[in-house]
Every structure is written in C-alpha cells, then in structure tokens.
Gaussian input, Z-matrix of N, CA and C with variables (Angstrom, degrees):
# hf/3-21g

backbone

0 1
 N
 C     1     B1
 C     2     B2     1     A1
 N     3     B3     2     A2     1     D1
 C     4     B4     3     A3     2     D2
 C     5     B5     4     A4     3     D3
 N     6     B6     5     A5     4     D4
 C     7     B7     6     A6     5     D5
 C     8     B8     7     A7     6     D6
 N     9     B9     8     A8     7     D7
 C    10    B10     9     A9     8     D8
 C    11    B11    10    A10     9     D9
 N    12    B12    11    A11    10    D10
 C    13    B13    12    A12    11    D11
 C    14    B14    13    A13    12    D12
 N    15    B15    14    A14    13    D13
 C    16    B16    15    A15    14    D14
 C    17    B17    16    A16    15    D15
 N    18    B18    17    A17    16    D16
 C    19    B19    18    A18    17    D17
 C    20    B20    19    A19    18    D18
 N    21    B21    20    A20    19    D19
 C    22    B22    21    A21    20    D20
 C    23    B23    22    A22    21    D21
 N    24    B24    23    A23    22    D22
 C    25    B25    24    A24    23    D23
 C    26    B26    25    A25    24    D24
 N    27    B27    26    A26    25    D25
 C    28    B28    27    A27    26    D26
 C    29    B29    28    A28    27    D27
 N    30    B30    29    A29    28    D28
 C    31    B31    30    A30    29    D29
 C    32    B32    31    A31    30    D30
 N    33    B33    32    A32    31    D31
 C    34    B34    33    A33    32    D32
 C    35    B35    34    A34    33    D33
 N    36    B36    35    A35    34    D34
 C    37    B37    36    A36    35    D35
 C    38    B38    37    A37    36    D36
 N    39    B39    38    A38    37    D37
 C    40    B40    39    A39    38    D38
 C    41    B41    40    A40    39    D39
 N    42    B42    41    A41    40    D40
 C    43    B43    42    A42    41    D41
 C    44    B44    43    A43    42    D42
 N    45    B45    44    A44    43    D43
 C    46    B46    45    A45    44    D44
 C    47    B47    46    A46    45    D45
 N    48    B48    47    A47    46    D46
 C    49    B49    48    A48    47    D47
 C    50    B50    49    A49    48    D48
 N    51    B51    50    A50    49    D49
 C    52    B52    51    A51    50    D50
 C    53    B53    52    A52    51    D51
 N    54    B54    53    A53    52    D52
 C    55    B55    54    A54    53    D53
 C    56    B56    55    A55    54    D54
 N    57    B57    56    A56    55    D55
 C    58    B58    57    A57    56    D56
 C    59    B59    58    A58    57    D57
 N    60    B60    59    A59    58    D58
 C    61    B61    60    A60    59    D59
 C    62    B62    61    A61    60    D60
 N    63    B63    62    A62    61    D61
 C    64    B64    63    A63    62    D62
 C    65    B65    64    A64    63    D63
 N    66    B66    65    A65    64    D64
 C    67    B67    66    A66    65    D65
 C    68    B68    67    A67    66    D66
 N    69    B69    68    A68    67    D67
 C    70    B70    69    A69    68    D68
 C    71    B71    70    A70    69    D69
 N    72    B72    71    A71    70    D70
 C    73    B73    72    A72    71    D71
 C    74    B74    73    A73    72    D72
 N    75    B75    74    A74    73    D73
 C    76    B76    75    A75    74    D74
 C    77    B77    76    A76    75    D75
 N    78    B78    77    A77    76    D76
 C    79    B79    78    A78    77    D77
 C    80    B80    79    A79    78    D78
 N    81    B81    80    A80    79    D79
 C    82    B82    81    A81    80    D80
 C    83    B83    82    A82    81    D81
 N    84    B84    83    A83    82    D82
 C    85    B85    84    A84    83    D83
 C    86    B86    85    A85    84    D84
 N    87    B87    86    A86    85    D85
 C    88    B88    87    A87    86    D86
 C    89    B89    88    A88    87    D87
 N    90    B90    89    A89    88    D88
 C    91    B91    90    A90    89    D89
 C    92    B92    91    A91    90    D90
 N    93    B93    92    A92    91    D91
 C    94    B94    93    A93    92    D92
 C    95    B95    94    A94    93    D93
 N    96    B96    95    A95    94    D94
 C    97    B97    96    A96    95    D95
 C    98    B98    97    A97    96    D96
 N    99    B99    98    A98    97    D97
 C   100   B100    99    A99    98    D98
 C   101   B101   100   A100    99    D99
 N   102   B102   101   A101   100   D100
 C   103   B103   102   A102   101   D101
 C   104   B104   103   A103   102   D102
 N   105   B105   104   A104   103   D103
 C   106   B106   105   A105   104   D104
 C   107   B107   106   A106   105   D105
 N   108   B108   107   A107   106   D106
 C   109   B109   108   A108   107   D107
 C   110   B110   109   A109   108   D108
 N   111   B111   110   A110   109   D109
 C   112   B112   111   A111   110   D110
 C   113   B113   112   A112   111   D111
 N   114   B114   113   A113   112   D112
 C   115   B115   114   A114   113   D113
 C   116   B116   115   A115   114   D114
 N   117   B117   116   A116   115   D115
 C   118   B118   117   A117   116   D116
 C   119   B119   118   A118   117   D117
 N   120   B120   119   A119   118   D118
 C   121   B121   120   A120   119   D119
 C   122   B122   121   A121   120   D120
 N   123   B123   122   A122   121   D121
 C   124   B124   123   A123   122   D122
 C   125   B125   124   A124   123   D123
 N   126   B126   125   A125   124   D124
 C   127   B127   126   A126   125   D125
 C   128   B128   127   A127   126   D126
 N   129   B129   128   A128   127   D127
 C   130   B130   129   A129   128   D128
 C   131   B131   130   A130   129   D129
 N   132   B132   131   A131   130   D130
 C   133   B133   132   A132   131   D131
 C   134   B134   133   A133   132   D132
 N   135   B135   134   A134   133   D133
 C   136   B136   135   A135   134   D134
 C   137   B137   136   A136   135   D135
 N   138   B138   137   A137   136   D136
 C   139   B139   138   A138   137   D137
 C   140   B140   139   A139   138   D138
 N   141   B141   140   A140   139   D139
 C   142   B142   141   A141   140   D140
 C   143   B143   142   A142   141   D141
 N   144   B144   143   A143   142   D142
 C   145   B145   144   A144   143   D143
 C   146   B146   145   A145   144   D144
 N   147   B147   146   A146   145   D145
 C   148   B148   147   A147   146   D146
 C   149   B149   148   A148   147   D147
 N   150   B150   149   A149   148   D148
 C   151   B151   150   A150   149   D149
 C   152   B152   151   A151   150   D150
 N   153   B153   152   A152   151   D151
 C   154   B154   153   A153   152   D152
 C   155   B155   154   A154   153   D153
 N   156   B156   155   A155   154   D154
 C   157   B157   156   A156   155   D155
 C   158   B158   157   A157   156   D156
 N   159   B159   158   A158   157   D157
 C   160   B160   159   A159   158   D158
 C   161   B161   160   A160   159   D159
 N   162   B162   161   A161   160   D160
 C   163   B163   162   A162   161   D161
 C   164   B164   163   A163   162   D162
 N   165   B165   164   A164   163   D163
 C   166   B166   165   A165   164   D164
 C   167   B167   166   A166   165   D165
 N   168   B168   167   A167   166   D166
 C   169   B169   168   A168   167   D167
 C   170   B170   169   A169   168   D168
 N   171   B171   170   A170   169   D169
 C   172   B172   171   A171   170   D170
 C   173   B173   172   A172   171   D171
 N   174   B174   173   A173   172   D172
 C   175   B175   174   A174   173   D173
 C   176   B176   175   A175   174   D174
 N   177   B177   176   A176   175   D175
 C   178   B178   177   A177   176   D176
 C   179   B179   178   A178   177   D177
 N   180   B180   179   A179   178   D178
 C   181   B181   180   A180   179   D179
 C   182   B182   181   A181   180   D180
 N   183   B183   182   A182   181   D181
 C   184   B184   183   A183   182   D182
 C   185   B185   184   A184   183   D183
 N   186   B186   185   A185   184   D184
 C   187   B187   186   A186   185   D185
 C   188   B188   187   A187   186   D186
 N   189   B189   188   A188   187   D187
 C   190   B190   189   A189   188   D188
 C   191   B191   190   A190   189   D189
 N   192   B192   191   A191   190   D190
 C   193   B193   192   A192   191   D191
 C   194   B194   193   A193   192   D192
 N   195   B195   194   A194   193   D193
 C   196   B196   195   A195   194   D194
 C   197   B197   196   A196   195   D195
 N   198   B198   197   A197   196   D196
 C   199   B199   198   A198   197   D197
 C   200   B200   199   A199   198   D198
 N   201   B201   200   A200   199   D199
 C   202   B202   201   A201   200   D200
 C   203   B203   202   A202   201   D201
 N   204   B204   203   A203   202   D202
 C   205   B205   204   A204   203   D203
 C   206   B206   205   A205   204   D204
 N   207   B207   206   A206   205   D205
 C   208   B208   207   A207   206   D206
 C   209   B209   208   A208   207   D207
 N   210   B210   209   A209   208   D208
 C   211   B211   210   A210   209   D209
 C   212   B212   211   A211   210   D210
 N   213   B213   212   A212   211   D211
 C   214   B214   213   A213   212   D212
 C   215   B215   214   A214   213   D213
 N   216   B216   215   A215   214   D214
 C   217   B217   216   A216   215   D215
 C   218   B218   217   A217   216   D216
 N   219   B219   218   A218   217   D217
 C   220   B220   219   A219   218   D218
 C   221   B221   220   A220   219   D219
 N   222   B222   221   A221   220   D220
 C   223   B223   222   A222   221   D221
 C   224   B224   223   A223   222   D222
 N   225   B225   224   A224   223   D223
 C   226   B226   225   A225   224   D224
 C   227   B227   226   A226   225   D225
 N   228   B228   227   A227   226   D226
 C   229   B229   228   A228   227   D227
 C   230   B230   229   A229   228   D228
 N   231   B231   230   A230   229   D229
 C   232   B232   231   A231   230   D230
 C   233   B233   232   A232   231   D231
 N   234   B234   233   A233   232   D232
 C   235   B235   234   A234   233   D233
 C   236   B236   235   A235   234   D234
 N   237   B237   236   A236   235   D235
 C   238   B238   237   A237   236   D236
 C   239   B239   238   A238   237   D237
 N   240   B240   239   A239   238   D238
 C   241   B241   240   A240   239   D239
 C   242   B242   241   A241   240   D240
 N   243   B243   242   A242   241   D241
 C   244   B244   243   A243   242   D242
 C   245   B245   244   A244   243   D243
 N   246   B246   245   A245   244   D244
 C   247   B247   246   A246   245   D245
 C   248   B248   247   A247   246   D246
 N   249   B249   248   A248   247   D247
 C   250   B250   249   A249   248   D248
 C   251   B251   250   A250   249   D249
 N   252   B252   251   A251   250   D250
 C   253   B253   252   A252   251   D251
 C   254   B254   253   A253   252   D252
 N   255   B255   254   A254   253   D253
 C   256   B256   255   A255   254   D254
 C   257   B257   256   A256   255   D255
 N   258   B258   257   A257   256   D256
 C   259   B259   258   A258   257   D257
 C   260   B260   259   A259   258   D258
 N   261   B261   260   A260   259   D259
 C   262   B262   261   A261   260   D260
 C   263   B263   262   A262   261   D261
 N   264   B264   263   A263   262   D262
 C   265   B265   264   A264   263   D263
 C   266   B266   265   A265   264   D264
 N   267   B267   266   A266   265   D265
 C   268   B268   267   A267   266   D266
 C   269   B269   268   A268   267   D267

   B1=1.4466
   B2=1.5307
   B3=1.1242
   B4=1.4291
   B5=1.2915
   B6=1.5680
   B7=1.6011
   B8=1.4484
   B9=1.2120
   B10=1.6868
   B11=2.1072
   B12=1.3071
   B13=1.2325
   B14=1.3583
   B15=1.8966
   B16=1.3455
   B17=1.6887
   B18=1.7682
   B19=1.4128
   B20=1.4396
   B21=1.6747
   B22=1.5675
   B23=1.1188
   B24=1.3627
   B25=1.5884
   B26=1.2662
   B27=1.3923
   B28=1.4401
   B29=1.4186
   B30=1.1897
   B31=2.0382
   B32=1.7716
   B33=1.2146
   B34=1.7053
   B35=1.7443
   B36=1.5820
   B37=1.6355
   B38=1.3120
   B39=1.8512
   B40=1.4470
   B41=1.3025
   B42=1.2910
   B43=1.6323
   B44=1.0783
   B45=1.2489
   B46=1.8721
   B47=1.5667
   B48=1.2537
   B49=1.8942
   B50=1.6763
   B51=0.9019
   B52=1.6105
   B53=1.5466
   B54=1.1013
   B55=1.7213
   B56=1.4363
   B57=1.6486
   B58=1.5661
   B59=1.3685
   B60=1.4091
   B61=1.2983
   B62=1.2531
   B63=1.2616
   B64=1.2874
   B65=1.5416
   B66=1.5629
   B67=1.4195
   B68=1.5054
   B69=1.6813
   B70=1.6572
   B71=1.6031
   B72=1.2466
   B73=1.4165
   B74=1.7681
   B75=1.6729
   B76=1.7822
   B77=1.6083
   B78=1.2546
   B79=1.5621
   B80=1.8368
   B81=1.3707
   B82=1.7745
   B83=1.6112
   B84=1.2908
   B85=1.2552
   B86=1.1716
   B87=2.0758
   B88=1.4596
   B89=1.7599
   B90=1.5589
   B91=1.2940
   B92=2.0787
   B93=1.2434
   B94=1.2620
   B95=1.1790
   B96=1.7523
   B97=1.1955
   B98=1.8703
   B99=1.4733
   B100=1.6645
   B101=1.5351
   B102=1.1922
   B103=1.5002
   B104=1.4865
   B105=1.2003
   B106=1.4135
   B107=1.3883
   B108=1.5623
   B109=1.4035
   B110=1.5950
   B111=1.0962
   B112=1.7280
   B113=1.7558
   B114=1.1547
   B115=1.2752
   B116=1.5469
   B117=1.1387
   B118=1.4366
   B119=1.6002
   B120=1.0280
   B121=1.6742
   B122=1.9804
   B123=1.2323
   B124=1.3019
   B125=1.5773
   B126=1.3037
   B127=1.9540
   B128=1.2017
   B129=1.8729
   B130=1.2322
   B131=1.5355
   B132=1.3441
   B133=1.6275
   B134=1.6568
   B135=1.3092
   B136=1.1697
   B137=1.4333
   B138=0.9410
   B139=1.9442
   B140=1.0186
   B141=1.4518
   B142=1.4478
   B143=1.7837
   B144=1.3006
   B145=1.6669
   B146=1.9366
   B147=0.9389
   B148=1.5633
   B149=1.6562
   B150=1.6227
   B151=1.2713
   B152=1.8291
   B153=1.1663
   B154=2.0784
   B155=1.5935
   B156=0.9874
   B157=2.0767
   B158=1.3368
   B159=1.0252
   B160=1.5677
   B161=1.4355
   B162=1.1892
   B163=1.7240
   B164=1.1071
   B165=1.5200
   B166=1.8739
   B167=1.8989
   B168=1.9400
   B169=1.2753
   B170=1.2602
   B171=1.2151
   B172=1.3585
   B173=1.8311
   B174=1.1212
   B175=1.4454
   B176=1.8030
   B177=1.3881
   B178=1.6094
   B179=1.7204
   B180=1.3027
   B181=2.0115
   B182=1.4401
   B183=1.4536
   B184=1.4964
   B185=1.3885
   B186=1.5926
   B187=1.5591
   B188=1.7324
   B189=1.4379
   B190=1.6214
   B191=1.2909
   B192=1.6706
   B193=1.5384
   B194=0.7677
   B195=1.5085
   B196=1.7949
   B197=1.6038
   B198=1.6192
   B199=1.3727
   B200=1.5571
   B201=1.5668
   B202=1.5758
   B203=1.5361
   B204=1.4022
   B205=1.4778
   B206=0.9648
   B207=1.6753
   B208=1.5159
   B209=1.7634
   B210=1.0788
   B211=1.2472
   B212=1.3228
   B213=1.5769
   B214=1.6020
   B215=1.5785
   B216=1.6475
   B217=1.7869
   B218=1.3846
   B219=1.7564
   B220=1.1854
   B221=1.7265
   B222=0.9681
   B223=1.7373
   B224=1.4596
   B225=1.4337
   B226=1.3510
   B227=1.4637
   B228=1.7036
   B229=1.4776
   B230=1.5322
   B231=1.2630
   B232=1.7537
   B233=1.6387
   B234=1.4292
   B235=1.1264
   B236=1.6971
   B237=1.1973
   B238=1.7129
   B239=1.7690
   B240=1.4642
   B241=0.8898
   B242=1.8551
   B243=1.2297
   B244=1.5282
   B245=1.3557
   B246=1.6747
   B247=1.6186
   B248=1.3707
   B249=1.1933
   B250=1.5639
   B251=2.0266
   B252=1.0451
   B253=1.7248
   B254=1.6876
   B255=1.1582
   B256=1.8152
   B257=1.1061
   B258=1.7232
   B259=1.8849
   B260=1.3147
   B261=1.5946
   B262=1.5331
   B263=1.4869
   B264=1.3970
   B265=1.7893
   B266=1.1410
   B267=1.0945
   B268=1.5570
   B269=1.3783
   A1=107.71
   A2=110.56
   A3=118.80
   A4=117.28
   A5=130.45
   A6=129.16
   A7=116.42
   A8=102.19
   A9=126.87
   A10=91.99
   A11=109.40
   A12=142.00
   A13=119.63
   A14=121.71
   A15=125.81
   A16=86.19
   A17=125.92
   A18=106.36
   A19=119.60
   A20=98.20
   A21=122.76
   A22=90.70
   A23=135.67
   A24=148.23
   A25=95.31
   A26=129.59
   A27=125.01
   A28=122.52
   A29=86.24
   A30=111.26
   A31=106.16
   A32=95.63
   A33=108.66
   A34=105.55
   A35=92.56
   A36=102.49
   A37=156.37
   A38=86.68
   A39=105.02
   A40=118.30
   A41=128.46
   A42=135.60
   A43=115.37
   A44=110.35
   A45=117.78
   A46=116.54
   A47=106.24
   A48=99.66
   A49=87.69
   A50=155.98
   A51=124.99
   A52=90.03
   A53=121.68
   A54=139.77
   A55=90.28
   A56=124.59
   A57=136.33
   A58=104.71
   A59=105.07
   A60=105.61
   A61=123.92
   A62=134.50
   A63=141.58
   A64=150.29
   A65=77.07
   A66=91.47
   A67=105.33
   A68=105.64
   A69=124.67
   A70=88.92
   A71=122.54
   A72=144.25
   A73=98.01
   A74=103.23
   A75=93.05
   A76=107.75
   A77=103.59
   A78=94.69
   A79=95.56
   A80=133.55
   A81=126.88
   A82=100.53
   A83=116.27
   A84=115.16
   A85=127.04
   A86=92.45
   A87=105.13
   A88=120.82
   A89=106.59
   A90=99.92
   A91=92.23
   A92=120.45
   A93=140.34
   A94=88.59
   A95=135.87
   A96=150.58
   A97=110.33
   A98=109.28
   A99=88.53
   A100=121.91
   A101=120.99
   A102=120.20
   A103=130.18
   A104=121.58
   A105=122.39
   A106=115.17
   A107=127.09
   A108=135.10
   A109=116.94
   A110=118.52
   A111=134.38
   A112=71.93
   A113=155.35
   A114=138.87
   A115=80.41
   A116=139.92
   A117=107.31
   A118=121.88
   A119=105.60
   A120=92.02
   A121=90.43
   A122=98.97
   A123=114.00
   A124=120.94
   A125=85.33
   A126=90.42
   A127=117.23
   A128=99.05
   A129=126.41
   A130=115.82
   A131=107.66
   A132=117.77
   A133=115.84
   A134=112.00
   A135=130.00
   A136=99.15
   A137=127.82
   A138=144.23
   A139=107.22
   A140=120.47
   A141=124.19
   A142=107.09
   A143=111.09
   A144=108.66
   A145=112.78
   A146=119.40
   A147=127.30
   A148=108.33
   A149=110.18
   A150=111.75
   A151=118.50
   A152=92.10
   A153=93.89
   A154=76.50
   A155=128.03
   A156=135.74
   A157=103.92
   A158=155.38
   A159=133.47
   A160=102.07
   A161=135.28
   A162=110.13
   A163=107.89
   A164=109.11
   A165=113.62
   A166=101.64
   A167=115.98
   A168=108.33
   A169=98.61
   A170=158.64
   A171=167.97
   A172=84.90
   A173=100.46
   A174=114.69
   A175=107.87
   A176=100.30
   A177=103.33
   A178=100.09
   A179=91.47
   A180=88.35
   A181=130.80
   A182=97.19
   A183=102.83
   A184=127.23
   A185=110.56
   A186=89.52
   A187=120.55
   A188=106.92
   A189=95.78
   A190=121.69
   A191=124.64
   A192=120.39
   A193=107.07
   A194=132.01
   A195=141.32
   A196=105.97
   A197=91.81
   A198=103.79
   A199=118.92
   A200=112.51
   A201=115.86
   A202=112.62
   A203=111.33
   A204=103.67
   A205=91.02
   A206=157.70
   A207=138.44
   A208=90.79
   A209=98.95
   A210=147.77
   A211=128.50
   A212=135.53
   A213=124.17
   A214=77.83
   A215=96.31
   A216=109.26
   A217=98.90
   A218=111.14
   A219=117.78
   A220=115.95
   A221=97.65
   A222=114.81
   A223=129.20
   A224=95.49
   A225=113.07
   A226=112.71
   A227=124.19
   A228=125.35
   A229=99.68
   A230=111.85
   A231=98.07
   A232=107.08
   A233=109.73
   A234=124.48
   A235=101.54
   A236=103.46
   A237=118.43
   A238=108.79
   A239=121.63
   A240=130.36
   A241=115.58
   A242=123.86
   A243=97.49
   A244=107.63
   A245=117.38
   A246=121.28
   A247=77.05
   A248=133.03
   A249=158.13
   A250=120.01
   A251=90.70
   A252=96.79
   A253=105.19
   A254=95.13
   A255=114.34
   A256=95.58
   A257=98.98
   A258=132.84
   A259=79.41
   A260=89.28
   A261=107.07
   A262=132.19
   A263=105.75
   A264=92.68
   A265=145.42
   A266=119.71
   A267=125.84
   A268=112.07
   D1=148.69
   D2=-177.23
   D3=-90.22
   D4=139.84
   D5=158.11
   D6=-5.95
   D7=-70.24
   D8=-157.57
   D9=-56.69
   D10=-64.75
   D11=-179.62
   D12=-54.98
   D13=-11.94
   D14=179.76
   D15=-127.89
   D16=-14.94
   D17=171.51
   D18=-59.40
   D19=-43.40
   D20=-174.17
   D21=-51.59
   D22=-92.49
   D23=-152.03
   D24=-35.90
   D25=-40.34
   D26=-163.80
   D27=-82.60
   D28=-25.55
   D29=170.85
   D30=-72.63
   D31=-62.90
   D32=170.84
   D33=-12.64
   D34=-85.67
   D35=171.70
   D36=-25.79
   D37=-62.79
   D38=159.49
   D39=-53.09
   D40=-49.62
   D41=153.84
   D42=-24.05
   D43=-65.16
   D44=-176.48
   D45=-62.09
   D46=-27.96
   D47=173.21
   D48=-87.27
   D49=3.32
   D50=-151.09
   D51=-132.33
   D52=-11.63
   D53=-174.23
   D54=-56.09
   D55=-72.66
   D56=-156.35
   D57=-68.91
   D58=-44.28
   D59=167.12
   D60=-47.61
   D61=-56.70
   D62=155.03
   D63=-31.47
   D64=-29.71
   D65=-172.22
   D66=-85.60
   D67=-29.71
   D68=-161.00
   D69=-66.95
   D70=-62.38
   D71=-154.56
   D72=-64.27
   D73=-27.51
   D74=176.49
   D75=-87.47
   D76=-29.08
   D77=-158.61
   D78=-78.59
   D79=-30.53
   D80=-179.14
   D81=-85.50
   D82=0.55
   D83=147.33
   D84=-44.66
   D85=-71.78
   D86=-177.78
   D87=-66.47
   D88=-13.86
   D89=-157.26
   D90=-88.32
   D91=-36.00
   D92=-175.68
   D93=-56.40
   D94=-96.85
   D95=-145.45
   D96=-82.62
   D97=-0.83
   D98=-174.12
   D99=93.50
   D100=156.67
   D101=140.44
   D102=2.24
   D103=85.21
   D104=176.97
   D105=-129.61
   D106=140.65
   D107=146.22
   D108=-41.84
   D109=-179.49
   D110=-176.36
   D111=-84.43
   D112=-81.06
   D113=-81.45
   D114=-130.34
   D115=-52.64
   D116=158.71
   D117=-69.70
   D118=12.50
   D119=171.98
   D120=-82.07
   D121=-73.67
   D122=163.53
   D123=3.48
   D124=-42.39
   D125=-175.13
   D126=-77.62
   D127=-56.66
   D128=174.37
   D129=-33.87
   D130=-57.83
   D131=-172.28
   D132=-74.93
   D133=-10.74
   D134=172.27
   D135=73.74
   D136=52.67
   D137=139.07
   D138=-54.73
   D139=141.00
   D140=158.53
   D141=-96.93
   D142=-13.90
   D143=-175.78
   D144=-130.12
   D145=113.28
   D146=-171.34
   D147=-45.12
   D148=-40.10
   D149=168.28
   D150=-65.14
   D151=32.99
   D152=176.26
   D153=-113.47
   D154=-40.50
   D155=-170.65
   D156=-85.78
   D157=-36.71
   D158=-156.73
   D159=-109.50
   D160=-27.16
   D161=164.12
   D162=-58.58
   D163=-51.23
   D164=-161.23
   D165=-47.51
   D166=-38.03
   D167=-171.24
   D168=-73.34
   D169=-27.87
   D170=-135.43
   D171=-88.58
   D172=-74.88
   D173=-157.95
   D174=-56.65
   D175=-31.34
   D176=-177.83
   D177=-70.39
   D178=-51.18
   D179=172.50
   D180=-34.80
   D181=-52.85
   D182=167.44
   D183=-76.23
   D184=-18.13
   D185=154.16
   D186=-93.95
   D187=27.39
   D188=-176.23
   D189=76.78
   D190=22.62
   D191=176.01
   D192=-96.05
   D193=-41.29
   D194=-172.63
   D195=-116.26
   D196=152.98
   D197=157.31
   D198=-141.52
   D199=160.63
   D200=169.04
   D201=-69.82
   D202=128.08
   D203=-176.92
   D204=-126.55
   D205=12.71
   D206=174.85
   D207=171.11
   D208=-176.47
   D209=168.15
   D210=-94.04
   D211=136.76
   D212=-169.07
   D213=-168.88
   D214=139.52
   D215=163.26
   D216=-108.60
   D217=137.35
   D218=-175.66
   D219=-93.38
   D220=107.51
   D221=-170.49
   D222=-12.38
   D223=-36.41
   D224=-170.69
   D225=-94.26
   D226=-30.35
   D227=178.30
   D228=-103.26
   D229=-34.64
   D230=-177.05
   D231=96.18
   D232=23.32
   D233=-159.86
   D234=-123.74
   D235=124.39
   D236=174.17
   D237=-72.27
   D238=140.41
   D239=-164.24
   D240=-134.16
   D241=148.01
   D242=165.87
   D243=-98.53
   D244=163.18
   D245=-145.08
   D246=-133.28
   D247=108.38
   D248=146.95
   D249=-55.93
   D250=135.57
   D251=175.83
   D252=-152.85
   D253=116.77
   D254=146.84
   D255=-26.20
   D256=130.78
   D257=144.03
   D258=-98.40
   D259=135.10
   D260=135.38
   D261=-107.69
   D262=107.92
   D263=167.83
   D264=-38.61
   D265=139.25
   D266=178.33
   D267=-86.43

C-alpha cells in the first residue's frame, strides 16, 4: 500500500469515530441554543470551517432530527444561510 493510500485510510477513520461525535455535539447545540445556521453553529462549536457542520446537518435530516425552517443572512459575509432546528422525539 502506498503513503498517499495508508494516509487516506487513516483519515477515513479518524472521520468515522469523530462523525457521531459530531453529529451529537450539533444536534444539543440546536436543541440548547435554538434556531441556527451552519455558520453560527460553526462558531458556536468552535470550528474554524462550516464544512465540519453541514454534512453532520445533512445526515441528522435524514435521520429526522433537524429541519430547515427559514432563511438568515450572516452579518458578516452578506450571505443567506439555511437556519436549522431540532425535532425532538417523542
């Protein structure tokens, strides 16, 4: 196996434990703080990159934890965002 080819695999992984983690830490985000964009979640969680937040919301969608409830421009880019909120199960 190659460098390049055992870095990947190794990246792969680390991803895969840090995924659940991630996801847990976005969704009591949303349920704690409310209504949030990727980019204040982003802040909140102390991310430096929004793409650590928008698969993880992707993935909560498809299991039915979050939903898009609006629209929000983020102050600082001038940039429209979708504004996510926790379901909670019954």
């Amino acid at each position: 196996m190659s460098i390049t080819q055992e870095t990947r695999r190794e990246a792969y992984y680390e991803i895969q434990t840090e995924t659940p983690k991630r996801r847990k830490m976005i969704y009591q985000a949303l349920r704690e703080g409310g209504p949030q964009t990727a980019h204040e979640l982003m802040e909140r969680l102390g991310f430096s990159d929004p793409n650590a937040v928008r698969p993880r919301l992707t993935e909560l969608k498809a299991c039915g934890l979050v939903r898009a409830v609006g629209r929000r421009k983020n102050p600082k880019t001038g940039q429209s965002g979708a504004v996510w909120e926790a379901i909670i199960p019954e």
